[in-house]
Structures are given as structure tokens and as C-alpha cells.
N, C-alpha and C positions, 0 to 999 in steps of 0.2 A: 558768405552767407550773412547777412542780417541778424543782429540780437538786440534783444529787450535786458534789462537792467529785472531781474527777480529775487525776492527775497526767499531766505533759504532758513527752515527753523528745525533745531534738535541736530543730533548728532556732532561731527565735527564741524562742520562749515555754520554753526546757530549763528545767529543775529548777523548774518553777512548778507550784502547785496551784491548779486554777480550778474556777469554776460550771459545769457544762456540763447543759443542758435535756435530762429523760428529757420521753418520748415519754407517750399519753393511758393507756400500760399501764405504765407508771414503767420504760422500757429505756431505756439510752444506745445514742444511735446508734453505727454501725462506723467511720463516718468524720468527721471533723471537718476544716470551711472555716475559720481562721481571718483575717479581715483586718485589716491594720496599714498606719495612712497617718500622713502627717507631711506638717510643713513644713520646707522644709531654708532654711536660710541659703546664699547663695553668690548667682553671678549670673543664675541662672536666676529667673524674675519667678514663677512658677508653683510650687506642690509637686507634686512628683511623684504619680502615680496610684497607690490605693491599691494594693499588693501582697495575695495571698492566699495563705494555706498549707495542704497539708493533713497533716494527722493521721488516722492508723489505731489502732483500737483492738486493742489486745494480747491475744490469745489466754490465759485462766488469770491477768490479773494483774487481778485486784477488789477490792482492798485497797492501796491503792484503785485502783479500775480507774484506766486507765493507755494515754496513748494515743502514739505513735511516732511521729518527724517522716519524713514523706515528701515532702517537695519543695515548693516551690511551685509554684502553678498559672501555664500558660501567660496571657498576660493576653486571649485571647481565649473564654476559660471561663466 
């Protein structure tokens, strides 16, 4: 699939510019899941579950489009 280079602001991923997959008509979608896992150091034996984010895309900003952090996702989503 094709992707455009979009910038990504708040949350984890702020001030980064990524790949993001247009669709089979070349659109970027309105919203973006991003998920982020690790393994932590400490005494838990396990890494924690991955976390997800999402991202909304910005009204008028295409140069480069450009998408806004809205929260993470509850982990039952």
C-alpha cells in the first residue's frame, strides 16, 4: 500500500514525521491507532501490555497532513 510522510503532534509520537498508509483511492484515513509496547526492567517478570493511541486528523493542515493526539485507548478496545 502507498504512504504519505504525516506529521504527528501530542502525545507520544509529538514532533515526529511518519509513514502513514493511504487507502486503494490514495486518502489518509481520519484517524490513526498507534501501538507502543516495551519491555521494562524492574521486578515485574512480564512487560507490560502493549498501550495504543489514537490520533485524529486535522482539518486544512496537508502540508503535510498532520494528525493530533487524542488519548489513549482504553485497553479493552
Amino acid at each position: 500500500m502507498p504512504a504519505v510522510e504525516a506529521w504527528l503532534l501530542g502525545g507520544p509520537a509529538d514532533g515526529r514525521i511518519t509513514s502513514i498508509e493511504v487507502d486503494e483511492n490514495g486518502f489518509l484515513p481520519q484517524l490513526l491507532i498507534l501501538p507502543q509496547s516495551g519491555a521494562y526492567l524492574g521486578i515485574r517478570e512480564h512487560p507490560s501490555p502493549p498501550a495504543q493511541y489514537r490520533y485524529v486528523r486535522c482539518d486544512g493542515e496537508d502540508d503535510p497532513p498532520t494528525f493530533q493526539y487524542d488519548g489513549p485507548l482504553p485497553h479493552d478496545e
